[in-house]
C-alpha positions in Angstrom: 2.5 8.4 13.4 5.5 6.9 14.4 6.4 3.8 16.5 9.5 3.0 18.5 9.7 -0.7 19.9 12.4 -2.5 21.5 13.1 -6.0 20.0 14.1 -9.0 21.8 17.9 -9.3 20.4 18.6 -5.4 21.8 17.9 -3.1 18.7 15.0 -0.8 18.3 12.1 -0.8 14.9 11.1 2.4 13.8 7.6 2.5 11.8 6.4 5.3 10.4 2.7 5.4 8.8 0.6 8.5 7.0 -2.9 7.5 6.4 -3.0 6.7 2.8 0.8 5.3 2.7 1.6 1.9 3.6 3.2 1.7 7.1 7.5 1.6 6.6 10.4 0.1 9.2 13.5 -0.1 9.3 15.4 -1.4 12.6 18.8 0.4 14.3 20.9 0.0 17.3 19.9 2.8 19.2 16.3 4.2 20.1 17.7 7.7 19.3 18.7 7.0 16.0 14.9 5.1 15.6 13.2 7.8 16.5 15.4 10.4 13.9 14.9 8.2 11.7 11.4 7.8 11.8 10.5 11.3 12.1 12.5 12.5 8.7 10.9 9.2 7.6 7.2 10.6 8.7 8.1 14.0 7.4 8.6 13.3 3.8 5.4 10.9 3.7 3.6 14.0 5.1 5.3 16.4 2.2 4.1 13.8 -0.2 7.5 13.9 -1.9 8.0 10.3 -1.9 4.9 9.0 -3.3 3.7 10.5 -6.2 -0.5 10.9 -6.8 -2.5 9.1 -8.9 -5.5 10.5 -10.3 -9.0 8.6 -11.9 -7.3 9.5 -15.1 -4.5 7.6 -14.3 -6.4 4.9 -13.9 -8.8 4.2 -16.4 -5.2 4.6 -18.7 -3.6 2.4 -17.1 -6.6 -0.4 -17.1 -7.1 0.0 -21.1 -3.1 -0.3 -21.2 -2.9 -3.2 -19.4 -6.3 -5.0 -19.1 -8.6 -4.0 -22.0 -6.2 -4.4 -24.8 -6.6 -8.0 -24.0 -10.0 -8.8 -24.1 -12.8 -9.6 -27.5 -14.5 -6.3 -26.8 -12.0 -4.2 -26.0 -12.8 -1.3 -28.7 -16.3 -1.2 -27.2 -14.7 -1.4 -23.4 -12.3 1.7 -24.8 -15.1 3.5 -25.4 -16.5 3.3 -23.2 -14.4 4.1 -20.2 -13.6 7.3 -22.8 -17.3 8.0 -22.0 -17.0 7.7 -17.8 -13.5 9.9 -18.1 -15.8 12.8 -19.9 -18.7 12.6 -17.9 -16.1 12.6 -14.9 -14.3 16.3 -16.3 -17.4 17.8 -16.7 -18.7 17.2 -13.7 -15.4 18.5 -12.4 -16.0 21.5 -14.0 -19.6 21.9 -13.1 -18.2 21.5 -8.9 -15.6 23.9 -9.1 -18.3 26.6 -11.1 -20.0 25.8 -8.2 -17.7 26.1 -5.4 -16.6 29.5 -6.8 -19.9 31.0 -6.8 -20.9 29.6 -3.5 -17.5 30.9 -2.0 -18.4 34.2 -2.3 -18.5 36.3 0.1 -21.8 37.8 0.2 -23.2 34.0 0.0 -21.5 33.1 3.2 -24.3 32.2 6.3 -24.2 34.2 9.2 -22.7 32.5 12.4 -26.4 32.1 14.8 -25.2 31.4 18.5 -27.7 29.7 20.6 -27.6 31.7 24.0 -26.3 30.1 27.0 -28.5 29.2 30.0 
């Protein structure tokens, strides 16, 4: 959503905030110029071309990169993390299977309207 609000020396802020994106301003002479500003601004946090996303995967690399390595048991912490991101794919795999076959549409539930009084 974006926010227009005049400040006290004459000029306008512009904040623009996506849920999962930190909130972004920027200040401007003119409330039109705000408010165009803000709206591009809102549109490409929407299109989610300027934050890239980060997945589990991601993650668990980037702790054993930067946090494991450093540790006494790190071989053992490797491991095991190894373990979690396996377990995590398969039961990736085992929800989409599932989501396929449940999408079906001959597995769909009839709509039941209650009547009216």
């Amino acid at each position: 959503m974006a926010y227009i609000k005049k400040l006290r020396n004459g000029k306008h802020r512009a904040q623009a905030q996506i849920v999962c994106h930190p909130r972004e301003s920027q200040t401007f002479d003119s409330r039109v110029a705000a408010r165009c500003s803000a709206e591009d601004r809102e549109e490409a946090l929407r299109s989610d071309t300027a934050y890239e996303s980060h997945t589990m995967r991601d993650a668990f690399d980037k702790y054993k990169l930067e946090v494991t390595v450093h540790k006494k048991t790190s071989k053992s912490e490797a491991y095991r993390i190894d373990a979690i991101e396996r377990q995590l794919g398969e039961r990736a795999e085992w929800r989409d299977a599932l989501l396929k076959e449940v999408s079906r549409p001959e597995c769909t539930m009839p709509t039941i309207r209650s009547p009216r009084t």
